[in-house]
N, C-alpha and C positions, 0 to 999 in steps of 0.2 A: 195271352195279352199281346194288343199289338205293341208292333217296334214304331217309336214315334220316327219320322223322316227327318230330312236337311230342312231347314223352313227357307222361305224366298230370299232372298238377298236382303232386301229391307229391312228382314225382320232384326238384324245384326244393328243396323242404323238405331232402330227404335229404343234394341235393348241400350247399347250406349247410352243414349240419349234420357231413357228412363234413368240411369245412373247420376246424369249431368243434372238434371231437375227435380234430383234428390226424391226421388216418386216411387222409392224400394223404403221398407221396413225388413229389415232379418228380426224374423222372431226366436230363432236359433238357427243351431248347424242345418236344419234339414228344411225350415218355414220360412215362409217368407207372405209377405202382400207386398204388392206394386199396383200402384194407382196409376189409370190409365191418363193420356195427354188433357184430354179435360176435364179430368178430375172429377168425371163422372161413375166409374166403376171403379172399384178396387177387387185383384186376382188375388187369389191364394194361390200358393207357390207351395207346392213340395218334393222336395230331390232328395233318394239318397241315392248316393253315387257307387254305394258296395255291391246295392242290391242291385242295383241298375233299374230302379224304379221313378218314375215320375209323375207328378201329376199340375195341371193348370188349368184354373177354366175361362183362360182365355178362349176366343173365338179359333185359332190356328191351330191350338192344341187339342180342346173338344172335340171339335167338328172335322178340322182335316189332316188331323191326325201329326202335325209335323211341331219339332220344337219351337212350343210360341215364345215370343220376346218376354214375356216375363220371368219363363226357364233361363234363357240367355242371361238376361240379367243378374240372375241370383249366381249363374255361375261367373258372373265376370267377379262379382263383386266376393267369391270364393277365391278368385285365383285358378280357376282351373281350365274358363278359357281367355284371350288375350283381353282387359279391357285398354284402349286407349282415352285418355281423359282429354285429350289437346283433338282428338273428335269430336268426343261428348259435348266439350265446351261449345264445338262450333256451333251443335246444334241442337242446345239450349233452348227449351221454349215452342218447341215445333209440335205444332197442333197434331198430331199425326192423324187420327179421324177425319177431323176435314181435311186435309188433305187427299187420304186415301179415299175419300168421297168425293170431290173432285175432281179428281184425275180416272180414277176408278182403275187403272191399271199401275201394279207396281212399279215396272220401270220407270213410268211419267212420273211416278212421287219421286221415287230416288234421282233423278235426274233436276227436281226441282229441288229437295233437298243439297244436293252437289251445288246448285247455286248460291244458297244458303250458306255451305259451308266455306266454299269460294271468296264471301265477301267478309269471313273470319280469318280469309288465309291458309285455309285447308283445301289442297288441290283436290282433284278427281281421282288422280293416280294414286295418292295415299289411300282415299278412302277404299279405290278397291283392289289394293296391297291388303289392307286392312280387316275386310269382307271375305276377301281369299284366305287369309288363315283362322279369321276368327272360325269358318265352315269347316278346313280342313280340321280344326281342334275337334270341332262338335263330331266329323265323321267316324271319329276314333271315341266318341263316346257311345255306346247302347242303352239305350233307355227305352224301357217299355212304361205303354201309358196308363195307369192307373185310373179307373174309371169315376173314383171317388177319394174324397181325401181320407187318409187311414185312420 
């Protein structure tokens, strides 16, 4: 089984953010769904964290392999890696698809988002205080990717 990877820096923002717009369902300790920024998909979500198992079939996690934002998520909202809520607030509402269509490259979103969070009062520097240990949490996690939900 592969070992899923660090996913982009972004993908930290998104899960927050999916937190903020209330866009996760926990179906229990281990399920979950989160519906994507425009409310057009919804992922299933499943972690156990003994096993060191996971599975999403988000686009990041499917396909390249690394832990997508809807894993993030479920684990924020576990407690096991940091969520900040006075982020999430700031960015509340953020279409993340088009945007990542848009720009087409990650930095350009997250640089647009920073603006975003800037005009809630959420500096740069927090956010990527913030990014820096939400990754450092997930480096200390091992999760293999499960190719199908169990």
């Amino acid at each position: 089984m592969e070992i899923l990877t660090l996913p982009p820096r972004i993908k930290v923002l998104e899960a927050i953010s999916a937190i903020a717009d209330n866009r996760i369902q926990v179906l229990d300790d281990r399920n979950a769904k989160v519906v994507s920024s425009l409310g057009d998909k919804v992922y299933h979500v499943y972690v156990d964290l003994e096993a060191g198992i996971a599975y999403s079939d988000d686009n990041g996690t499917r396909y390249r392999g690394y832990i997508g934002y809807p894993i993030i998520s479920f684990l924020m909202l576990k407690g096991v890696v940091s969520r900040n809520d006075r982020i999430g607030k700031a960015l509340k509402g953020i279409p993340w698809k088009t945007l990542n269509e848009k720009f087409k490259k990650y930095y350009l979103v997250e640089k647009e988002v920073k603006k975003i969070a800037a005009k809630h009062g959420v500096k740069a520097s927090e956010i990527n205080e913030y990014i820096k240990q939400v990754l450092e949490q997930l480096k200390n996690i091992e999760l293999r990717k499960l190719e199908s939900l169990p």
